[in-house]
C-alpha positions as a Python dict, from the first residue, in 0.01 Angstrom:
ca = {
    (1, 'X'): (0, 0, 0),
    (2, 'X'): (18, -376, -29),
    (3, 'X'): (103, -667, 249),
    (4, 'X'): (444, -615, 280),
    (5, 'X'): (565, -324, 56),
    (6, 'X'): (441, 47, 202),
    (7, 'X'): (494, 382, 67),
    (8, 'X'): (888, 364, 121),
    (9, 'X'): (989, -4, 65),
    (10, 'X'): (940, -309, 257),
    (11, 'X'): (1024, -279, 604),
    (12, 'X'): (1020, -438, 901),
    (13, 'X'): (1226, -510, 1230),
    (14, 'X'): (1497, -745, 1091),
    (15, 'X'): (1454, -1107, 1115),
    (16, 'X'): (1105, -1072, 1249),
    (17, 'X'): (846, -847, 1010),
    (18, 'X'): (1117, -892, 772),
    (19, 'X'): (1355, -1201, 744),
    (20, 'X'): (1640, -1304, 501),
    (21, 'X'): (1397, -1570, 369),
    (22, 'X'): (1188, -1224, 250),
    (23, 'X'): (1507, -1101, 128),
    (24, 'X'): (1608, -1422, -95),
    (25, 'X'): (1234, -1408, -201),
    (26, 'X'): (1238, -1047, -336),
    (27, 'X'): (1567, -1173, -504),
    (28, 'X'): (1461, -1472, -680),
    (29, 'X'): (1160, -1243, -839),
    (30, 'X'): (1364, -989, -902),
    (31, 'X'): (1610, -1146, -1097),
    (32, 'X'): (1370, -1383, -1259),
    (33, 'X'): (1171, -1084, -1333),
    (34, 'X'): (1478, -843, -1518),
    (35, 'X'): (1570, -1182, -1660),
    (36, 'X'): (1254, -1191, -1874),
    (37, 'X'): (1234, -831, -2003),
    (38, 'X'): (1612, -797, -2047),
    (39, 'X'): (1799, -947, -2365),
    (40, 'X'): (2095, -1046, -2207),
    (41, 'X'): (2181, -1109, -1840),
    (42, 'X'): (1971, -904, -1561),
    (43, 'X'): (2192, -620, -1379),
    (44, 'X'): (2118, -591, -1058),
    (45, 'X'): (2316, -301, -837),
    (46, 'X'): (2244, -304, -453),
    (47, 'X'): (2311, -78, -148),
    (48, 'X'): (2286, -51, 221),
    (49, 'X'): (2316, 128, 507),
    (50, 'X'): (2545, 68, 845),
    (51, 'X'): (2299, -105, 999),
    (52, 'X'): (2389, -469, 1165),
    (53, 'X'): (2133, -668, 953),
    (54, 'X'): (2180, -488, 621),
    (55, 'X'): (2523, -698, 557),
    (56, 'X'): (2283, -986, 612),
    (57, 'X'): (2032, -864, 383),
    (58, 'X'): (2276, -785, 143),
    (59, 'X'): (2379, -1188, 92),
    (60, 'X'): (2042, -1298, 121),
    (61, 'X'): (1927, -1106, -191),
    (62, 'X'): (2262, -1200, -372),
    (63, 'X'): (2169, -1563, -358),
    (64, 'X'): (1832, -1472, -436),
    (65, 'X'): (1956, -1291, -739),
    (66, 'X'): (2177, -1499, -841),
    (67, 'X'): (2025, -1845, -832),
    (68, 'X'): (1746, -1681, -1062),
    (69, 'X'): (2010, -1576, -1300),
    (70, 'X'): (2064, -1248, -1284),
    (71, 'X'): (2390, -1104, -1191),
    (72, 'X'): (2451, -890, -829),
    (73, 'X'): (2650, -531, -826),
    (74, 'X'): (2705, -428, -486),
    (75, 'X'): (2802, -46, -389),
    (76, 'X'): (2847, -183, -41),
    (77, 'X'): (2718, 151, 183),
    (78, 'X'): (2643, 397, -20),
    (79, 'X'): (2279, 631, 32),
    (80, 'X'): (1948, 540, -131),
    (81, 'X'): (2008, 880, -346),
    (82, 'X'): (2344, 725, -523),
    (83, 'X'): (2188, 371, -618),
    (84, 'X'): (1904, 592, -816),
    (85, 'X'): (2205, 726, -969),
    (86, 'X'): (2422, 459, -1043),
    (87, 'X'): (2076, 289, -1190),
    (88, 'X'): (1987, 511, -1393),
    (89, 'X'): (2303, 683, -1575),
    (90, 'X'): (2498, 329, -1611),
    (91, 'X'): (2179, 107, -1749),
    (92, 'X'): (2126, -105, -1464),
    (93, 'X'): (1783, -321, -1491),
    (94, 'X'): (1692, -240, -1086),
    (95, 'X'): (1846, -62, -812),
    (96, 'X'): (1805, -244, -481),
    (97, 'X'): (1871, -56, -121),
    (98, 'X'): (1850, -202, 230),
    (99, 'X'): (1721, 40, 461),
    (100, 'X'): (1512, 132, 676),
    (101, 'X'): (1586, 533, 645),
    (102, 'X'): (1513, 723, 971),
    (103, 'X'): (1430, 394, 1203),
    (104, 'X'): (1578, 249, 1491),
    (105, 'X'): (1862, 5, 1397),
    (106, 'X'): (1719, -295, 1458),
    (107, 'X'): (1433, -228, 1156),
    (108, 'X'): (1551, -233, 820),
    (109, 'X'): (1418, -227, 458),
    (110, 'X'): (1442, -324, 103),
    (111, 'X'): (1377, -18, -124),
    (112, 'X'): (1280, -135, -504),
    (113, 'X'): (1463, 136, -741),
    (114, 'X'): (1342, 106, -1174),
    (115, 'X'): (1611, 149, -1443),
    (116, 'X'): (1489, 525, -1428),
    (117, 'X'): (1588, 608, -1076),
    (118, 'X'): (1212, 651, -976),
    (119, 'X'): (1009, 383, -696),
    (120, 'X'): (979, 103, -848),
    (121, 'X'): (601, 16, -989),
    (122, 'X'): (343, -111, -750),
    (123, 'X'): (227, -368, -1000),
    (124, 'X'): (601, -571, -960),
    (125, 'X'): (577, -475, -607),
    (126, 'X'): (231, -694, -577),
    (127, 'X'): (396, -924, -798),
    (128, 'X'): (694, -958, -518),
    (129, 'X'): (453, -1041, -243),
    (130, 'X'): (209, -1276, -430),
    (131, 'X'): (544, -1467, -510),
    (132, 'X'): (632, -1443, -134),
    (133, 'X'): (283, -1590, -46),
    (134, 'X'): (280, -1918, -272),
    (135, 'X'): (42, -1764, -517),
    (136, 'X'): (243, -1771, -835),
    (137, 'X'): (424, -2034, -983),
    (138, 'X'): (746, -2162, -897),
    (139, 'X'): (1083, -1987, -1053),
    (140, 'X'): (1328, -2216, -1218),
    (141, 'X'): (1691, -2158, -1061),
    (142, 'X'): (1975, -2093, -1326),
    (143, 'X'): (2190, -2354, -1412),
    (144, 'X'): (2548, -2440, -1515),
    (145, 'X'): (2648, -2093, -1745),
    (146, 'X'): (2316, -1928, -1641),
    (147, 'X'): (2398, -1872, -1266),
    (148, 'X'): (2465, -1489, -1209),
    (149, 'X'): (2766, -1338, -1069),
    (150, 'X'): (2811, -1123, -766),
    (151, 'X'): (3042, -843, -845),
    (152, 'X'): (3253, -550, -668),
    (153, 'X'): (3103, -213, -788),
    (154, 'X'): (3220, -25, -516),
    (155, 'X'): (3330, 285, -828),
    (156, 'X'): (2962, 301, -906),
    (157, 'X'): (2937, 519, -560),
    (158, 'X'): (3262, 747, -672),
    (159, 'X'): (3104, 778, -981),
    (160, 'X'): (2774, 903, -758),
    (161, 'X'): (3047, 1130, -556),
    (162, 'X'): (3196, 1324, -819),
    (163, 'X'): (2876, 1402, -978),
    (164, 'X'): (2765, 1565, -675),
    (165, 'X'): (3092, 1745, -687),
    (166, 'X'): (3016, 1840, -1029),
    (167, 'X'): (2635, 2019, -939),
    (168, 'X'): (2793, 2300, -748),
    (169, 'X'): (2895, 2592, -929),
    (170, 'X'): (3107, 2828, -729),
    (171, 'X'): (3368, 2722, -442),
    (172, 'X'): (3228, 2703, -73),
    (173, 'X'): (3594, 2773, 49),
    (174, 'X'): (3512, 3036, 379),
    (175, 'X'): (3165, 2871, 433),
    (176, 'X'): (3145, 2675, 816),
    (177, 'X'): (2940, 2392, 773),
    (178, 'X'): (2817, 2146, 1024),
    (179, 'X'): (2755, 1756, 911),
    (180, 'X'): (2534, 1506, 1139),
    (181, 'X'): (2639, 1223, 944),
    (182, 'X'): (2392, 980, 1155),
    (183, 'X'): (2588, 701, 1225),
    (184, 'X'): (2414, 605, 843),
    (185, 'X'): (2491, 622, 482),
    (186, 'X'): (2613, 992, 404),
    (187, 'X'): (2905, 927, 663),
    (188, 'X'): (3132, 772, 348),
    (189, 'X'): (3024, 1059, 107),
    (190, 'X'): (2857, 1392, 268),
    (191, 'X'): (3276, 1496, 377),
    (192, 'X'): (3418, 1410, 145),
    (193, 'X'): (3185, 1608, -98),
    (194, 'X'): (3215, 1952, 101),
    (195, 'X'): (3567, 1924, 200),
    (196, 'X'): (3671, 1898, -177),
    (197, 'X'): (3472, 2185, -262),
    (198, 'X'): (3680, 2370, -5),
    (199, 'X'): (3438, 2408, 277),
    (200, 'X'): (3560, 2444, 619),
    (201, 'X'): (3417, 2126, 740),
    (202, 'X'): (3316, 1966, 1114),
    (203, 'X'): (3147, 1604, 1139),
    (204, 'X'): (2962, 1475, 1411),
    (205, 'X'): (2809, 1081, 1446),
    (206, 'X'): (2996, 948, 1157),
    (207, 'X'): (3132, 650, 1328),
    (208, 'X'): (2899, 417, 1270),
    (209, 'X'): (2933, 6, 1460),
    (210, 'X'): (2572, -137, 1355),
    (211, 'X'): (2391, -56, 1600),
    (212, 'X'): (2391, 305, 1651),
    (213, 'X'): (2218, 438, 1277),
    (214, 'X'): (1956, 713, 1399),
    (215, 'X'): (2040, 665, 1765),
    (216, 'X'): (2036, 1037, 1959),
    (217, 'X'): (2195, 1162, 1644),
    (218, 'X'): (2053, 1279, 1267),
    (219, 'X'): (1750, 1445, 1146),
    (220, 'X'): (1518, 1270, 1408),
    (221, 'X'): (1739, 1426, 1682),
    (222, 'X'): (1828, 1751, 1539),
    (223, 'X'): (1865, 1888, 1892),
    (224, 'X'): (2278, 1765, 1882),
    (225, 'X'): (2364, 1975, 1575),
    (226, 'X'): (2168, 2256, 1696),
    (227, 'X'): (2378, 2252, 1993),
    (228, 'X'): (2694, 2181, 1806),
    (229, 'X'): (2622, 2458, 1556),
    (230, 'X'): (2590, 2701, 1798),
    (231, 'X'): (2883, 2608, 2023),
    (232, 'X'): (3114, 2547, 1748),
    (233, 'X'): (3017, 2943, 1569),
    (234, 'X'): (2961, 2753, 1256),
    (235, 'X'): (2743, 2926, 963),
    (236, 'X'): (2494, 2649, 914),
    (237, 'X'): (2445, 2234, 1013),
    (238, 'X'): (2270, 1971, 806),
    (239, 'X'): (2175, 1638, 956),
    (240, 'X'): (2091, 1339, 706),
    (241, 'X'): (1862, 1052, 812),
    (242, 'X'): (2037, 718, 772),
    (243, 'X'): (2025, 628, 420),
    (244, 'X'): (2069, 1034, 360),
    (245, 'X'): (1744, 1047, 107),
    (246, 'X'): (1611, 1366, 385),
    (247, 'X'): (1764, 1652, 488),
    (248, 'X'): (1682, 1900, 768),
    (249, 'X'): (1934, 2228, 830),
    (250, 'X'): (1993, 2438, 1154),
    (251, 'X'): (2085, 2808, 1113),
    (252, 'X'): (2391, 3003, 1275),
    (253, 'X'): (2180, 3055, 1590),
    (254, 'X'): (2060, 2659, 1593),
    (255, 'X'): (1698, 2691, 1473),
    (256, 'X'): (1568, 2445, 1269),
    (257, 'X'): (1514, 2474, 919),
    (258, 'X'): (1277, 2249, 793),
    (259, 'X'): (1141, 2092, 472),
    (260, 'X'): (892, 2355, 374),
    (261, 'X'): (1161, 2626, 475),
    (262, 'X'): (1420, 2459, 262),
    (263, 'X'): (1206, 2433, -76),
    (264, 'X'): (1121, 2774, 12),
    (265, 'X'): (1491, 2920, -15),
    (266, 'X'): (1546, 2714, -299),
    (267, 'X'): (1271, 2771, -466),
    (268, 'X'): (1306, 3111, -486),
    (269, 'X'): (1668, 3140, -588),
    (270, 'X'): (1523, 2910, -881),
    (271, 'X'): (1264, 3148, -998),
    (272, 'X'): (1537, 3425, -1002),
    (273, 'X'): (1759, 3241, -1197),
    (274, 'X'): (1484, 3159, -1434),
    (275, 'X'): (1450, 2763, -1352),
    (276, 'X'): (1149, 2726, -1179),
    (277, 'X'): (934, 2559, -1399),
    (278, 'X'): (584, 2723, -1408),
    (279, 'X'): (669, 2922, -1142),
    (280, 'X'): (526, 2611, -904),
    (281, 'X'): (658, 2386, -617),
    (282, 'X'): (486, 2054, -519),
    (283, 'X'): (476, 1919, -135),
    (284, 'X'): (240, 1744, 103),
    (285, 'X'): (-41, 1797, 241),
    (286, 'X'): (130, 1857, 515),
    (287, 'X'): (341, 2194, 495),
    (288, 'X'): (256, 2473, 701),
    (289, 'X'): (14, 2709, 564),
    (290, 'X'): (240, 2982, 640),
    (291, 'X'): (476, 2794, 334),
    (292, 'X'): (188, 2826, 100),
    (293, 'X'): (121, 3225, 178),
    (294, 'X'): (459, 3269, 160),
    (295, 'X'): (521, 3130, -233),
    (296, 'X'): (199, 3314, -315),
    (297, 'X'): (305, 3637, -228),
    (298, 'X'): (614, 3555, -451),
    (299, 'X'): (392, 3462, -732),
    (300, 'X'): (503, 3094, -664),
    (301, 'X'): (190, 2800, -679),
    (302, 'X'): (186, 2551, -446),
    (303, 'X'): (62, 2232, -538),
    (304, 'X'): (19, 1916, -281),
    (305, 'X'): (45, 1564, -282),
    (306, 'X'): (-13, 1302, -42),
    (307, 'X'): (212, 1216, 180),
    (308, 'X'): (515, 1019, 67),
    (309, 'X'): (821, 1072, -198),
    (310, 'X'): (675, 874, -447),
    (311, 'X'): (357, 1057, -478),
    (312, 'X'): (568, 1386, -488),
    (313, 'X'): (765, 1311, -761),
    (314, 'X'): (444, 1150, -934),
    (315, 'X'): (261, 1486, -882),
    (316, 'X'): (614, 1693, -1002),
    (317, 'X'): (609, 1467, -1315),
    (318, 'X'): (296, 1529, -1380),
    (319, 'X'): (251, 1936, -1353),
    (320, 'X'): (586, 1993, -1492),
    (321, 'X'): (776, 2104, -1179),
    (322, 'X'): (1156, 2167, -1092),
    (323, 'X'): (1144, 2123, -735),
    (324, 'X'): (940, 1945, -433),
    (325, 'X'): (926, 1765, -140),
    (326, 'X'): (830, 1748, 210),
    (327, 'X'): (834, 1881, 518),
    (328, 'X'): (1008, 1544, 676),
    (329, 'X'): (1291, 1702, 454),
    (330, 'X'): (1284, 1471, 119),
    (331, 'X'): (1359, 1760, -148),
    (332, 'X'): (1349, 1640, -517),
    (333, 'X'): (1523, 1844, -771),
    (334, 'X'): (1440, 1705, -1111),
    (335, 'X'): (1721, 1900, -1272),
    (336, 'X'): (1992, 1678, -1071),
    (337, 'X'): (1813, 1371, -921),
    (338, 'X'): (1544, 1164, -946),
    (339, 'X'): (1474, 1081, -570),
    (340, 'X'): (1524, 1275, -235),
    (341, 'X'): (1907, 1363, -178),
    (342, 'X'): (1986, 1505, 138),
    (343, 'X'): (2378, 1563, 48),
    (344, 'X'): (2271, 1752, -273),
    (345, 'X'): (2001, 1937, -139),
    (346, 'X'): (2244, 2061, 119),
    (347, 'X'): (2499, 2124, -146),
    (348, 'X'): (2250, 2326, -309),
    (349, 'X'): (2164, 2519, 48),
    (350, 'X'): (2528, 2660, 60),
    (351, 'X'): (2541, 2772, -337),
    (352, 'X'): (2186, 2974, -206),
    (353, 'X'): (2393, 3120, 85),
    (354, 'X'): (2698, 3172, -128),
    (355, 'X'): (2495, 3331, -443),
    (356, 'X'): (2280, 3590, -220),
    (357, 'X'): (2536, 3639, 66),
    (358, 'X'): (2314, 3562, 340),
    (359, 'X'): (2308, 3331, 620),
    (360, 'X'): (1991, 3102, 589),
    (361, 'X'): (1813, 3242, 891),
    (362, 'X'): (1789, 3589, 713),
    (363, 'X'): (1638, 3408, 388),
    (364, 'X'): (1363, 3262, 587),
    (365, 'X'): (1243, 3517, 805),
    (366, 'X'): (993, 3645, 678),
    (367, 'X'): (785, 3317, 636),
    (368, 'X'): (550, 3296, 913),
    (369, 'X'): (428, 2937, 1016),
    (370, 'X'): (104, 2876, 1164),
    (371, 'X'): (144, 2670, 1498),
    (372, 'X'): (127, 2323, 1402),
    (373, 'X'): (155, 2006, 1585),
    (374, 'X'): (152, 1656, 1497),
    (375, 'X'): (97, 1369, 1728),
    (376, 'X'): (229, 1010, 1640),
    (377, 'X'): (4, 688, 1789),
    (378, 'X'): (114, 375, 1778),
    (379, 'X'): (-145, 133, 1723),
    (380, 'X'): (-242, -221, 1637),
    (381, 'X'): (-63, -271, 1318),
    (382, 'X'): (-378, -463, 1172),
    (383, 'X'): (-595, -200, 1260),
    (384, 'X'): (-397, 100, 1137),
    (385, 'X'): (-516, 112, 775),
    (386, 'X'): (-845, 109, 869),
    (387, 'X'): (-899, 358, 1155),
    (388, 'X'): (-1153, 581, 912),
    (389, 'X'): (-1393, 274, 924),
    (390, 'X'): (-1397, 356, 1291),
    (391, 'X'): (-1714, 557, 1312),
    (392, 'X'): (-1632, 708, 1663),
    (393, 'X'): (-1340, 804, 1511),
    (394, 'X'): (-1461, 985, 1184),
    (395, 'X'): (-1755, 1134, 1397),
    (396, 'X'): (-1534, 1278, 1615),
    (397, 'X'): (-1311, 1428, 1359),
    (398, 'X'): (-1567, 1567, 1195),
    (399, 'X'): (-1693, 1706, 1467),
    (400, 'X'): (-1330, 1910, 1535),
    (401, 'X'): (-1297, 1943, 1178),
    (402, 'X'): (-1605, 2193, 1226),
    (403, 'X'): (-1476, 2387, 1505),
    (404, 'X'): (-1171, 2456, 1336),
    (405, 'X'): (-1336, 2591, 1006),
    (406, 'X'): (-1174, 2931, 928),
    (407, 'X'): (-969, 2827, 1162),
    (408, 'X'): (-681, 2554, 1088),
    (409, 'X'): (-736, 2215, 923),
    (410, 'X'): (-696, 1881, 1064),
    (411, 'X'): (-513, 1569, 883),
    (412, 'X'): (-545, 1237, 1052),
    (413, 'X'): (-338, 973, 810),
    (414, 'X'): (-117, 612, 862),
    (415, 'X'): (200, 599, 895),
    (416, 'X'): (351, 427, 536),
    (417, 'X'): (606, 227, 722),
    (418, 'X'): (567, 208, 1078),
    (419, 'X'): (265, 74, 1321),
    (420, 'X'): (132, 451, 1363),
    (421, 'X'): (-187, 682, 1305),
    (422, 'X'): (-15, 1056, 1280),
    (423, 'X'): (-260, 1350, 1395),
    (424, 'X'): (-149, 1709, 1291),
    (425, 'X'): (-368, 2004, 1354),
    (426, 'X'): (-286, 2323, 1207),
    (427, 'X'): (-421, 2699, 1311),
    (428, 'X'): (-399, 3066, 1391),
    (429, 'X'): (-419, 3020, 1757),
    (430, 'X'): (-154, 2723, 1913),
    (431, 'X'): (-408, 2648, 2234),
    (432, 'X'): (-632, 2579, 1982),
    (433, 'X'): (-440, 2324, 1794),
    (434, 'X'): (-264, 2124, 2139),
    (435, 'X'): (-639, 2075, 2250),
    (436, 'X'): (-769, 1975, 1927),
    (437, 'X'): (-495, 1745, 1865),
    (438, 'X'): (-442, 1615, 2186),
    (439, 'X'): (-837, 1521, 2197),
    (440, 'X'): (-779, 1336, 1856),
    (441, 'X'): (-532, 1127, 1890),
    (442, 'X'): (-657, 1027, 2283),
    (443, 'X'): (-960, 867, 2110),
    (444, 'X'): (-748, 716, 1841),
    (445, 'X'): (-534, 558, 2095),
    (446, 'X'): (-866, 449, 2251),
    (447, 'X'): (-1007, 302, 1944),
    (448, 'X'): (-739, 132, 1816),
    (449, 'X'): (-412, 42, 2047),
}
């Protein structure tokens, strides 16, 4: 991770960690940059979420853009999923989307997206923030005929829409579906999407005013479509974070169906079908144990990555797999997208439910999750990166690390985009794992808040 740019962008709360003098910055390099490699004018295509700040945002890297040249598409809000599109089937040089995903709505983001719809290097990234810093030379601004355009490209997110459409193969017409549209992104696309494939569709938090992305609602508070779910008989709920890149599901009966129990279901319907590359799935180092058992005893391989999308897809890439993702509920499928997409990977759920006739509840029963728990501490943001050169730290995980041999493991990481050290313990026994973890992260806290 570098100064500014983490594992999922560069983020910040608006106007303070990250300010629209940031966001002309990242322009001006960006469009410099594209302006160099490309042989005629840099394209540029940009999204954003419903947050207050991201219309802000939005003009800031505009100017940036276009005083260096290069000329400025804007989807307007669209999802983080749909600008990987649009970027990569229409020949865009760089996809740019402001958000900051699943946080309150007073952060925000700038995702960097390449021309092939994957994270953009971390070599431009560093490039970005050296230019931010004063340690690279001055950009020219475009003159006269060389100033780029800013330019309505509001079809580039139809175009996204009705290739979703296009992925599913058999009508959902008689399936109940539940939406949590967040307050974010998906709330112009996600109905839209399973209303014209004929599903009998109900929409909750998709009245979005700025300031209420994320708030009570969405995959971070699944709680009010499990509720809804259940009160409303429907057959299943998904709930998008607020650029819809994640995607976690409740069943009839309003339990939660995670990440690892998503890739699961789909996994397997691949490997029937005789798409499963390898016969392997790639996630984190964080799904459950009871995930991994599961795939094995389905002669599926599990392969993990560290945490983040980017090093999922770099792992999937690598090994040759069709599907992965994480338990957080970013699901890659390299068949249809190259970046987490909540709306497809939901649109994929109901073809599973559809092509086995089977609620989603009855597909997942008989994985069997070790107790888990994970612990989130907020810390001093300078000191997060380096808590394992804390030796009363690593002493002390080691020392639990040992106890729980045979047991359960224990992961102690940073957060990629937020002021946090996340403890999860894992294990047979869940007494065992709430006093191992809460021991953990109370000397974490003590080290380093």
């Amino acid at each position: 991770m570098g100064k500014y740019f983490g594992t999922d962008g560069f983020r910040g709360e608006a106007n303070i960690n990250l300010t629209v003098e940031h966001a002309y910055k990242v322009g001006r390099y960006i469009g410099w940059y594209f302006n160099q490699k490309s042989s005629s004018r840099a394209k540029i295509v940009i999204g954003k979420d419903t947050r207050r700040s991201s219309y802000m945002f939005e003009n800031a890297l505009v100017a940036g853009l276009t005083a260096s040249g290069a000329d400025a598409y804007m989807l307007y809000v669209t999802t983080t999923p749909s600008v990987a599109y649009v970027v990569r089937t229409e020949q865009f040089d760089c996809g740019i989307m402001i958000s900051a995903s699943h946080n309150p709505y007073y952060d925000n983001g700038i995702k960097l997206i390449n021309a092939k719809g994957h994270k953009m290097e971390a070599e431009v990234e560093n490039e970005i923030e050296a230019y931010i810093d004063g340690e690279i030379h001055e950009i020219p601004f475009a003159t006269k005929k060389e100033i780029g355009r800013a330019k309505d490209y509001a079809a580039g997110r139809n175009h996204y829409i009705g290739y979703l459409i296009s992925t599913a193969i058999r009508s959902f017409k008689g399936v109940k579906v539940g939406l949590d549209c967040s307050n974010g992104s998906s709330f112009a696309i996600a109905e839209n999407v399973f209303k014209a494939l004929g599903a009998e569709t109900h929409v909750i938090n998709n009245e979005p005013d700025g300031t209420n992305i994320n708030t009570n609602c969405g995959s971070t508070h699944i709680e009010i479509l499990q509720g809804y779910v259940k009160e409303n008989h429907l057959d299943v709920g998904f709930a998008y974070d607020g650029d819809a890149d994640r995607l976690m599901a409740v069943d009839r009966n309003g339990n939660i169906i995670d990440g690892d129990k998503i890739i699961a279901v789909l996994a397997l319907l691949m490997k029937k079908k005789g798409h499963l590359k390898g016969n392997k799935v790639v996630t984190t180092v964080m799904s459950n144990m009871g995930l991994e058992n599961y795939l094995k005893e389905n002669g599926i391989e599990l392969l993990r990555a560290n945490v983040g999308d980017r090093y999922v897809l770099e792992k999937m890439i690598a090994s040759e797999a069709a599907i992965g993702g994480e338990q957080s509920g970013h699901i890659i499928l390299l068949e249809h997208a190259t970046t987490g997409d909540g709306v497809l990977t939901s649109l994929k759920l109901v073809e599973a439910l559809r092509d086995e006739k089977k609620y989603i509840d009855e597909m997942v029963k008989d994985i069997k999750d070790w107790p888990q728990k994970l612990i989130n501490v907020t810390v001093d943001n300078k000191k997060k990166n380096i808590w394992n050169q804390n030796k009363n730290i690593t002493d002390f995980i080691s020392l639990k690390e040992k106890e729980m041999e045979g047991l359960g493991r224990v992961l102690v990481r940073t957060s990629g985009t937020e002021p946090l050290v996340r403890v999860m313990v894992e294990g047979k026994d869940m007494s065992v794992v709430e006093k191992v973890v809460n021991e953990i992260a109370e000397i974490v806290k003590k080290e380093l808040a």
